[in-house]
ZALO-988562 format. One line per 4 residues: for each residue y negated, z, x of C-alpha. Coordinates in steps of 0.5 Angstrom, whole numbers, plus 500, padded with zeros to 3 digits. Layout:
# ZALO-988562
Y/Z/X | ...
***
This chain:
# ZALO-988562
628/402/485 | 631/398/491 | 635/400/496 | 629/399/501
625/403/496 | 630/409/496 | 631/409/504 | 623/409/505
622/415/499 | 627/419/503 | 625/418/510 | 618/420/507
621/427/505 | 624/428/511 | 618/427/515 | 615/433/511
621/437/512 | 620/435/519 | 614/437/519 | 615/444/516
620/445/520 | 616/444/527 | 611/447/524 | 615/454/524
619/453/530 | 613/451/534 | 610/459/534 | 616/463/536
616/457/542 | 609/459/544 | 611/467/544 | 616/465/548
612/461/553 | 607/466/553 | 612/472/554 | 615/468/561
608/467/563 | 607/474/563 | 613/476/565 | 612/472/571
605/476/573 | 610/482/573 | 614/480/577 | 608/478/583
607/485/582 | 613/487/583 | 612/484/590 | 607/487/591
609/494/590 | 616/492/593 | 612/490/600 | 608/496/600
615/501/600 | 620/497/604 | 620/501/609 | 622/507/605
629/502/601 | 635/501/605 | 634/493/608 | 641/492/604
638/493/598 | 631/490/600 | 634/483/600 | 638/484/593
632/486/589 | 628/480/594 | 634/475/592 | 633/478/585
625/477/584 | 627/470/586 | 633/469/581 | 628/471/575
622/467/578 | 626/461/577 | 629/462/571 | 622/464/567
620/458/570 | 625/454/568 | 624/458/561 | 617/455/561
618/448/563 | 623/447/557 | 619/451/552 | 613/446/554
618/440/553 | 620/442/546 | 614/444/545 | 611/437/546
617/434/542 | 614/438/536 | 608/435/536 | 610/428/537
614/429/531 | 608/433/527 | 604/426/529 | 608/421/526
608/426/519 | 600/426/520 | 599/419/523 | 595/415/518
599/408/516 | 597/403/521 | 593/407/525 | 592/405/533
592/411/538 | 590/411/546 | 598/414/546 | 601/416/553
608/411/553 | 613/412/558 | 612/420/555 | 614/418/548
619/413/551 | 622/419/555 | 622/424/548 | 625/419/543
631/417/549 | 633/423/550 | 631/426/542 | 636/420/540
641/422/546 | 642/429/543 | 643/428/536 | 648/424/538
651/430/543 | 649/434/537 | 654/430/533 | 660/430/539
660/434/544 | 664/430/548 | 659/424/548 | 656/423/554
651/418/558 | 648/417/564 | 641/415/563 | 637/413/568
629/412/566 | 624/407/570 | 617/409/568 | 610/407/572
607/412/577 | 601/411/574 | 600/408/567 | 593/408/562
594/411/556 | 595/405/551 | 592/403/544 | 599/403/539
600/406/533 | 605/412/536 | 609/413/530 | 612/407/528
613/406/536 | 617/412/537 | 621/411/531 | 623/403/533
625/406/540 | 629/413/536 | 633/407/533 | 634/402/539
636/408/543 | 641/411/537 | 644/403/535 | 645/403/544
649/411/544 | 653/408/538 | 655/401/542 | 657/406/548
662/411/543 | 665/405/540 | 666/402/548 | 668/408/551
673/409/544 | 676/402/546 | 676/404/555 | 680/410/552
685/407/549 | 686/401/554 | 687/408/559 | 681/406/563
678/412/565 | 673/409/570 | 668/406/565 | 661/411/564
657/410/560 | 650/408/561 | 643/407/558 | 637/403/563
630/404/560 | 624/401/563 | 617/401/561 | 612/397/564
605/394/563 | 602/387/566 | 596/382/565 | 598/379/558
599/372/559 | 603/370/553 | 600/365/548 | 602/370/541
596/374/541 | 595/375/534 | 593/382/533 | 586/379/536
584/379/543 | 589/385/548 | 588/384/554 | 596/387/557
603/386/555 | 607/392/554 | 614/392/555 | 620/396/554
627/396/555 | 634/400/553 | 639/396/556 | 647/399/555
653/397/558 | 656/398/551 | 660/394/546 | 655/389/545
654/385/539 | 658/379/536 | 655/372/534 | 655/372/527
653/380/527 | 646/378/531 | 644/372/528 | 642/377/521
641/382/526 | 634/383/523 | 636/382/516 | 636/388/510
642/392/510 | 646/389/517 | 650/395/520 | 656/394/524
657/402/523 | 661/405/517 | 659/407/511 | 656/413/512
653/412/519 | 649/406/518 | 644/405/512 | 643/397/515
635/398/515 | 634/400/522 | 633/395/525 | 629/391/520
624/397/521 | 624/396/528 | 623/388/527 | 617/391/522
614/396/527 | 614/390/533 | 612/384/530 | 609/385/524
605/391/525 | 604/391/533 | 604/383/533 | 609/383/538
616/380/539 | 623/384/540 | 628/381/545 | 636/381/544
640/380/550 | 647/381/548 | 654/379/551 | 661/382/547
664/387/552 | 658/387/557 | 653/390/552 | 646/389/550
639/389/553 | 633/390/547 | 627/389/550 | 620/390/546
614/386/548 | 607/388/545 | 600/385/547 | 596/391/548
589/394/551 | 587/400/554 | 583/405/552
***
C-alpha cells in the first residue's frame, strides 16, 4: 500500500470517527437549544407578572430585576445563535461522511465557506492559544444555492484556509523576532459568482463561474516550493505537521472532480492569494 493509499484509509476512518462524534454531540446541543428557547418564554412571563405587581416592588429593585430580564434574554440569545451554528457545522461534517462520491448537490456556498474558515482557524487556535487572526469575510447578499459536490468542496477549502493560518504562524514568529510587533495577521475571503465566460467548460455546459479566494498577508511560498505545489508529498511543514498531500487533494477536488482551475498569487514576505475558479450552474 502507497503512502497515498495509506492517507486516503485514515482519512476514511476519521470521517466515520467524525461522523460518530457529531452524531452524539449533535443531541445534548439540541436540548440546549430547546431548554433556552423555553427558557426565553419563561422569562416574557416573568414580565408579565412583574408588570402586573410594580406598583407593590420598591422602583430600585424594579429596575434590577428589569436589567436582569434583560441580561438573561440576551444570554439565552446568544446560547441559541451558538448552538445553531455548532449545530450546522455538525451537520456539514455528517454530509461530507455520508455524501456519496462525486455526487453534486444544490449547496449554500458562502455558509460552507464561512464554517470551514472558521472550523480551520479554531483548530488552529486549538493547538495555541496565542495564535490569533483578523478575518475579514466578502460574501454576496444574495447568492442561489450552487450545484458542487460539498464534501470535496468544504475539504479543499479546510486545506487552503489551514496552509494560510500556518503561512501567517511562520510570519508572525519571523516579525516577532525582528521585534516587529506592528504586524497582524490576517486572512481575506471573498466568494463571488458571475456569468461564465471562460473557454474551460469541460464538466459539460455551466452557465456561472464560482469563485473563492483566501488571501493571507503571511510568509508567502518560495519559487522552487510553488512550481511542485501540487505535486505528492510537497510541504514546507515539519515532519509531524504536514502530510504533503494537501493540496494535491485540492488540486484533485478543483480540477479533476469540479472541471475548474485553482490560481496561486504568491510573493515571499507578502504572502499568498489562492483562488478556486469552478464553472457551475444553478439549482
Amino acid at each position: 500500500m502507497t503512502e497515498s493509499e495509506k492517507q486516503q484509509q485514515k482519512l476514511a476512518s476519521l470521517g466515520m470517527l467524525s461522523a460518530g462524534i457529531a452524531h452524539e454531540i449533535q443531541n445534548p446541543l439540541n436540548f440546549v437549544i430547546n431548554f433556552s428557547k423555553m427558557s426565553e418564554k419563561l422569562l416574557k412571563d416573568l414580565e408579565e407578572i412583574l408588570e402586573d405587581v410594580c406598583d407593590d416592588i420598591d422602583e430600585e429593585d424594579a429596575e434590577d430585576i428589569t436589567g436582569i430580564i434583560e441580561d438573561l434574554s440576551t444570554n439565552l440569545q446568544k446560547i441559541q445563535e451558538h448552538g445553531t451554528r455548532a449545530i450546522d457545522i455538525i451537520q456539514g461534517i455528517l454530509l461530507i461522511s455520508r455524501g456519496k462520491e462525486g455526487e453534486h448537490l444544490p449547496t449554500d456556498i458562502p455558509k460552507l465557506v464561512h464554517e470551514y474558515i472558521w472550523l480551520s482557524y479554531h483548530a488552529m487556535r486549538a493547538k495555541d492559544k496565542s495564535f490569533n487572526v483578523s478575518i475579514r469575510e466578502n460574501y454576496p447578499e444574495e447568492m442561489p444555492r450552487l450545484m458542487v459536490i460539498p464534501q470535496d468542496l468544504s475539504r479543499a477549502v479546510l486545506n487552503i484556509m489551514n496552509n494560510a493560518c500556518y503561512a501567517l504562524k511562520c510570519r508572525q514568529a519571523e516579525e516577532t523576532g525582528k521585534g516587529n510587533n506592528a504586524y497582524t495577521p490576517t486572512i481575506d475571503v471573498t466568494v463571488s459568482c458571475k456569468e461564465n465566460n471562460s473557454d474551460n467548460n469541460e464538466g459539460g455546459a455551466k452557465p456561472y463561474l464560482l469563485s473563492i479566494s483566501v488571501k493571507d498577508n503571511g510568509c508567502g511560498i518560495p519559487e522552487n516550493v510553488k512550481e511542485k505545489l501540487f505535486h505528492e508529498n510537497i510541504t514546507t511543514k515539519p515532519v509531524g505537521e504536514g502530510t504533503g498531500l494537501g493540496m494535491q487533494i485540492t488540486h484533485d477536488i478543483i480540477v479533476a472532480n469540479h472541471h475548474g482551475e485553482i490560481l496561486v498569487d504568491t510573493a515571499v514576505g507578502k504572502g499568498t492569494t489562492v483562488t478556486f475558479l469552478i464553472p457551475v450552474s444553478k439549482v
